[in-house]
C-alpha positions as CSV (number, residue, x, y, z in Angstrom):
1,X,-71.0,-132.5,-186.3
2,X,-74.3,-133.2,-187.8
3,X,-77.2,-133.4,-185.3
4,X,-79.5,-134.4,-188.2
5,X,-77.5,-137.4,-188.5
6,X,-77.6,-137.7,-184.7
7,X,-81.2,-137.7,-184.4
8,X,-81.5,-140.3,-187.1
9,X,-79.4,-142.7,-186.1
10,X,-80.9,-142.5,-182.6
11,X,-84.2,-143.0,-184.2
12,X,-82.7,-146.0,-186.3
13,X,-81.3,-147.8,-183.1
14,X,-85.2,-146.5,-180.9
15,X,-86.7,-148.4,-183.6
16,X,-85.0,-151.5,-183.7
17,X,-85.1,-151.8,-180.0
18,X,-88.8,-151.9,-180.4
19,X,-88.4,-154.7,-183.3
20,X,-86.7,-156.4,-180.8
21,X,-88.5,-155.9,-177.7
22,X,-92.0,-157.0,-179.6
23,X,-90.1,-160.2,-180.6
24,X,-91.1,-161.0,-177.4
25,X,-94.7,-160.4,-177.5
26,X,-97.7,-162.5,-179.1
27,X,-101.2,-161.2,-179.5
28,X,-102.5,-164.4,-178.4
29,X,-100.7,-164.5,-175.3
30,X,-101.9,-162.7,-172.2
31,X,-98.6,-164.0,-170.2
32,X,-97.6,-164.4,-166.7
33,X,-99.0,-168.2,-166.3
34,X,-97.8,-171.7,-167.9
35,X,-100.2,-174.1,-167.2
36,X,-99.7,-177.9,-166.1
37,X,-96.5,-179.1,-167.4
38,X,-95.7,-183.0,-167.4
39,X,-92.3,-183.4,-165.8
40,X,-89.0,-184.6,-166.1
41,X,-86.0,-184.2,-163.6
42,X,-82.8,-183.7,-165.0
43,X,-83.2,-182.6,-168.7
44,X,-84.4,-179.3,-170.2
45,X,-88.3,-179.0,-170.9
46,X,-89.3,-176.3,-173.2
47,X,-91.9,-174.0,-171.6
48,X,-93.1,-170.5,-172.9
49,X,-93.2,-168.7,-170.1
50,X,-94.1,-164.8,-170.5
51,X,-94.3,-161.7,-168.3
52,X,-97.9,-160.2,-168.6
53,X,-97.3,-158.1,-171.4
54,X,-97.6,-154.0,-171.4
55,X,-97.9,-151.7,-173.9
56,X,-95.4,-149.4,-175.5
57,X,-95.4,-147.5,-178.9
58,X,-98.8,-149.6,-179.6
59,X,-96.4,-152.8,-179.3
60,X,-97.4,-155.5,-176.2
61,X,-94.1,-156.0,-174.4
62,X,-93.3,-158.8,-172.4
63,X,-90.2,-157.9,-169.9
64,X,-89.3,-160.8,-169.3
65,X,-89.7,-164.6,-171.0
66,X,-88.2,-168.3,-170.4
67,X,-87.8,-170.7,-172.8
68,X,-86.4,-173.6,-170.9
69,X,-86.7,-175.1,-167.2
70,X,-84.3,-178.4,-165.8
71,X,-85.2,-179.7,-162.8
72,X,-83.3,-181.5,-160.2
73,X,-83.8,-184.0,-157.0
74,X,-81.8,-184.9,-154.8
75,X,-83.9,-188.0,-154.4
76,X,-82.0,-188.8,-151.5
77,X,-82.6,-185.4,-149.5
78,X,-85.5,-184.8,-151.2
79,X,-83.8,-181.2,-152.0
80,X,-85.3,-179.8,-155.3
81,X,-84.1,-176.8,-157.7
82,X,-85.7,-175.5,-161.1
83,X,-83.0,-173.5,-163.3
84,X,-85.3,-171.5,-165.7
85,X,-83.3,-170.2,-168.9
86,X,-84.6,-167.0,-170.6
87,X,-84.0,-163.3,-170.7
88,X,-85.1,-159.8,-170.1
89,X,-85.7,-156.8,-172.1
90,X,-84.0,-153.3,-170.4
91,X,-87.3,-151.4,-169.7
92,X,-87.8,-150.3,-166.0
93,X,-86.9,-151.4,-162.9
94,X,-88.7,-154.2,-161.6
95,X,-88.8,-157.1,-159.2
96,X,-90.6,-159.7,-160.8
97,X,-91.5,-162.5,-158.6
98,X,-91.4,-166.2,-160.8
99,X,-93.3,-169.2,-158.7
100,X,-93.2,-172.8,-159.4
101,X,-95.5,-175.8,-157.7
102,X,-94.8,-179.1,-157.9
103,X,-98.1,-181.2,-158.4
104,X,-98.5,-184.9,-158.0
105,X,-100.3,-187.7,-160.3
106,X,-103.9,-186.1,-158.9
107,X,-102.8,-182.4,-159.2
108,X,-102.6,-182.0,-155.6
109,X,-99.5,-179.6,-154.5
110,X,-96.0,-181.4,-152.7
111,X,-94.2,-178.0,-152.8
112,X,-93.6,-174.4,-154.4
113,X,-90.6,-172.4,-154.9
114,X,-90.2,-168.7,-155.8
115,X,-87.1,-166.3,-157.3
116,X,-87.3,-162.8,-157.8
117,X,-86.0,-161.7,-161.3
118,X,-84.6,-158.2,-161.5
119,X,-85.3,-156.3,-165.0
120,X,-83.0,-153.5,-164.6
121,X,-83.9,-149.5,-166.3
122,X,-80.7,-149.5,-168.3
123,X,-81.6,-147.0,-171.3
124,X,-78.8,-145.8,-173.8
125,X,-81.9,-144.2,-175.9
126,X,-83.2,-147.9,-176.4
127,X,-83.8,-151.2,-174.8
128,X,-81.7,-154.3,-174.3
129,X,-82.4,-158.0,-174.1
130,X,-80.0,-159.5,-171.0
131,X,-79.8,-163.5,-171.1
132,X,-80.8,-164.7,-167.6
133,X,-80.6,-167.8,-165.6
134,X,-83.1,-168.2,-162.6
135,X,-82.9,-170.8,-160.0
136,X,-86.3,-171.9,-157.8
137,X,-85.7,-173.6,-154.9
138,X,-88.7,-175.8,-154.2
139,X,-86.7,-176.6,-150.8
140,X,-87.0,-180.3,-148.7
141,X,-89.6,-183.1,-149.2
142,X,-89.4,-186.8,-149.6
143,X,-92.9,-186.4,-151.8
144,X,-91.4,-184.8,-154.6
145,X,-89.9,-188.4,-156.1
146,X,-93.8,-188.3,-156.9
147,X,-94.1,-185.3,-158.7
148,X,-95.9,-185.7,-162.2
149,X,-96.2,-182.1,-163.7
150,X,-95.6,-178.5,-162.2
151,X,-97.1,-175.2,-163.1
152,X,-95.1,-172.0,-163.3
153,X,-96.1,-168.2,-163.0
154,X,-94.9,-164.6,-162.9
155,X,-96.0,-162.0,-160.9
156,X,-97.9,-159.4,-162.4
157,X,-96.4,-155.6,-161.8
158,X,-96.6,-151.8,-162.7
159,X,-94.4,-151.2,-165.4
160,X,-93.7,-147.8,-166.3
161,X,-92.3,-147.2,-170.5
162,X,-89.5,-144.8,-171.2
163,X,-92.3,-142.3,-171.9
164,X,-93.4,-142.3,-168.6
165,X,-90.0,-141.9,-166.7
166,X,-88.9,-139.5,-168.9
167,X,-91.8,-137.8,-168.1
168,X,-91.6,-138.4,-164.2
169,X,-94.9,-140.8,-163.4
């Protein structure tokens, strides 16, 4: 067999995991925080929701990204949930921790809710995107039928690339 041919098609696939994992990133954005969000139970709101981003290969990388959020009350039990909608990119293991408050008309705080959000270290000689649903639960309180916007964040974390690991840091 070839190794040549080997070596390039690993370097084909290398590079178009990096096309793909900076499809995540924008210059502008330093990630990890959404600001105040008006809100709406029951129906999806479109958010942009970025993990701080790192750098690899002189790319900014953000691991992890959500491009929706549905919230829903229980107005009755005053039970409320957040399913965020988004996915990961394959890079290291990490526990990233997502937060949520719920604010009412006068920005004060009626609640927050947290999920961690595993980004697994599964490399075949590139990175993968993984779809991934997350569900915050904001838990009990008869306040949140007053709820007017929220704010949403991701906690920031060491990353370490491929170049690293491989290297043992």
């Amino acid at each position: 067999m070839d190794t040549n041919k080997l070596t390039r098609r690993a370097a084909i696939f290398d590079e178009a995991a990096l096309v793909g994992a900076t499809a995540f990133a924008k210059e502008e954005s330093s990630g990890g925080n959404l600001g105040t969000t008006a809100l709406a139970f029951g129906k999806p709101i479109e958010i942009d929701l970025r993990s701080t981003p790192m750098t690899w290969r002189d790319s900014p990388v953000h691991l992890l990204r959500f491009h929706s959020v549905r919230f829903a009350l229980d107005e009755a039990a005053g039970a409320l949930v957040a399913e965020l909608k988004g996915a990961t990119i394959s890079f290291d293991n990490v526990d990233d921790e997502v937060s949520g408050a719920m604010l009412d008309e006068e920005g004060a705080l009626l609640g927050a809710g947290r999920a961690v959000c595993k980004v697994p270290r599964d490399w075949l000689g590139l990175t993968s995107m993984s779809l991934r649903d997350l569900k915050l639960d904001f838990g009990t309180s008869l306040d949140y039928v007053t709820a007017q916007s929220f704010q949403l964040s991701i906690s920031r974390r060491k990353v370490l690339t491929p170049d690293q690991w491989a290297k043992g840091d």
